[in-house]
C-alpha positions as a Markdown table, in Angstrom:
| # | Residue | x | y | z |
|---|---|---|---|---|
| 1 | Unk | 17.8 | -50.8 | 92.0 |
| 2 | Unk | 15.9 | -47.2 | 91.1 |
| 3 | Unk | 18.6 | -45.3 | 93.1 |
| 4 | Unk | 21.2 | -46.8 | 90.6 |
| 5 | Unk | 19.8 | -46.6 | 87.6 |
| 6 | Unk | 18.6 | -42.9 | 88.5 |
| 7 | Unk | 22.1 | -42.3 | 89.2 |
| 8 | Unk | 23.6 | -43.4 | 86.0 |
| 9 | Unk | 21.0 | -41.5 | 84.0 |
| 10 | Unk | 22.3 | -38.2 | 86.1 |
| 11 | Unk | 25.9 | -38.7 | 86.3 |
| 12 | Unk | 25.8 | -40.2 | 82.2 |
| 13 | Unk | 25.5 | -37.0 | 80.2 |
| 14 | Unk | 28.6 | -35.9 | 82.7 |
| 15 | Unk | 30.8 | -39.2 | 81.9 |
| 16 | Unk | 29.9 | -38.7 | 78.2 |
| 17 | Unk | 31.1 | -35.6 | 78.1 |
| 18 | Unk | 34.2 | -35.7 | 79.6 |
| 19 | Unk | 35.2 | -38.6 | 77.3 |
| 20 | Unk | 34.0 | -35.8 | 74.4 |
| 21 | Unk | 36.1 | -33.6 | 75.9 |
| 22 | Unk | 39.2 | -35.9 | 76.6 |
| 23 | Unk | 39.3 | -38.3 | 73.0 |
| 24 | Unk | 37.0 | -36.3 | 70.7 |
| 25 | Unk | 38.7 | -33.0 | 71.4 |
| 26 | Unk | 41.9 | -35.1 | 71.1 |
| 27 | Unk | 40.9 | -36.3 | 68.0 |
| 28 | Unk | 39.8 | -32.9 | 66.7 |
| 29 | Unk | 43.4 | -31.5 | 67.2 |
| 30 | Unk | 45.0 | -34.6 | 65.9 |
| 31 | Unk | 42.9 | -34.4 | 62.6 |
| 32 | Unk | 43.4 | -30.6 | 62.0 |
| 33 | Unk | 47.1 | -30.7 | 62.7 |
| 34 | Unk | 47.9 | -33.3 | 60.0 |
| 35 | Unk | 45.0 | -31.9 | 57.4 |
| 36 | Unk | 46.9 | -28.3 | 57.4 |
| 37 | Unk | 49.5 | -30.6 | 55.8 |
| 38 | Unk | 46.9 | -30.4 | 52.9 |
| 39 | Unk | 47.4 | -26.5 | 52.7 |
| 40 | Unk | 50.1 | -24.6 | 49.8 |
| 41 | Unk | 52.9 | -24.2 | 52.3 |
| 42 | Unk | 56.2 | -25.9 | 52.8 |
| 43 | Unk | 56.1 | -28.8 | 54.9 |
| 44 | Unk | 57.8 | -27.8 | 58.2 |
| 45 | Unk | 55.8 | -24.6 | 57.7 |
| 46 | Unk | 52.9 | -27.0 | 58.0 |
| 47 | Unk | 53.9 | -29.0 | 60.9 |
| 48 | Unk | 54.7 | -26.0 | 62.7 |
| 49 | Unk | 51.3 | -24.5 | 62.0 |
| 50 | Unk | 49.6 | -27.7 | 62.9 |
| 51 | Unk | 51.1 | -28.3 | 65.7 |
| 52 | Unk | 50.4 | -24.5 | 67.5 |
| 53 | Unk | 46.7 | -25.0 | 65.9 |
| 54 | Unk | 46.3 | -28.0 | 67.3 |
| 55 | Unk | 46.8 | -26.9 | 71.0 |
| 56 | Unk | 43.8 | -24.0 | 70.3 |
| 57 | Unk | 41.4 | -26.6 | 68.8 |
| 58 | Unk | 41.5 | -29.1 | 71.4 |
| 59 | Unk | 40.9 | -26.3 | 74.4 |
| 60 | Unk | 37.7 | -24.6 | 71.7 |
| 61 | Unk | 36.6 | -28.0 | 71.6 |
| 62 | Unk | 36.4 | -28.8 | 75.4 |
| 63 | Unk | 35.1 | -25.3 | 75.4 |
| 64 | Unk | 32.3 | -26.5 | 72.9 |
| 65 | Unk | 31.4 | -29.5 | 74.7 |
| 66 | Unk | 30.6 | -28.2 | 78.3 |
| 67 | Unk | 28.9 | -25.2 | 76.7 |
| 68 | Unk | 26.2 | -26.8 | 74.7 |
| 69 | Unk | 22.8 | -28.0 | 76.3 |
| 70 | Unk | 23.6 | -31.7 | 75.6 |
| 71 | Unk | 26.1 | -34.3 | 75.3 |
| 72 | Unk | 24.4 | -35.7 | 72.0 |
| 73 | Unk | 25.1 | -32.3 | 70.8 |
| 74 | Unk | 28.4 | -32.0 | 71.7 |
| 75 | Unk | 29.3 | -35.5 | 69.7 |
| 76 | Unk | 26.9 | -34.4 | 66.7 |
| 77 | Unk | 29.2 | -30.4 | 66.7 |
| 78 | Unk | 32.4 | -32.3 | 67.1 |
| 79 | Unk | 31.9 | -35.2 | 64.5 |
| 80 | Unk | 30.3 | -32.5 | 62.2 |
| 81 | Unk | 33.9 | -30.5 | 62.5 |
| 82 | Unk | 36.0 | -33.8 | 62.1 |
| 83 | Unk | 34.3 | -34.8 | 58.7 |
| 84 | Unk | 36.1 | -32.2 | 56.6 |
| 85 | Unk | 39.0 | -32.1 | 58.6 |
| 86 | Unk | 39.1 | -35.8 | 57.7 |
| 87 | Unk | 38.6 | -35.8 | 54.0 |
| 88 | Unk | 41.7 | -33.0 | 54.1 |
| 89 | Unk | 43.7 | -35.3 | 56.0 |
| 90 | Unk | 43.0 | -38.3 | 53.8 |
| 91 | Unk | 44.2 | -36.8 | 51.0 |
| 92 | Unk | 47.8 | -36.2 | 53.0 |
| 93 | Unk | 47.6 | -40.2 | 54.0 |
């Protein structure tokens, strides 16, 4: 039973951050592409804006999250992105 639960705590930080990577960084790009909707520009200006930028931000983001020392910080640096990307695109809902 040790050699399992000594494996899960080695391979965990690894499965947590290639879910950070794969849905959070998702998410990222999703969030920025509709909140530059919020920016003074025409509208198919905007999409076409968002939709380039979001390409960049989701491969920064997997960047981020196998360059930092842990996947708590990875979560923590990409939710702390999201929040104002998320008030921006609320205010386009």
């Amino acid at each position: 039973m040790t050699s399992v639960a000594g494996r899960v705590r080695s391979v965990g930080p690894l499965v947590s951050r290639i879910a950070a990577a794969l849905f959070g960084g998702y998410a990222l790009a999703a969030l920025a592409s509709v909140a530059v909707l919020a920016l003074p520009m025409s509208k198919p200006q905007a999409v076409l804006t968002g939709e380039m930028a979001s390409f960049v931000i989701y491969a920064a983001a997997v960047i981020w999250v196998f360059s930092v020392r842990s996947a708590l910080r990875a979560w923590a640096g990409l939710l702390v992105v999201a929040a104002p990307l998320f008030l921006a695109a609320w205010s386009v809902w």
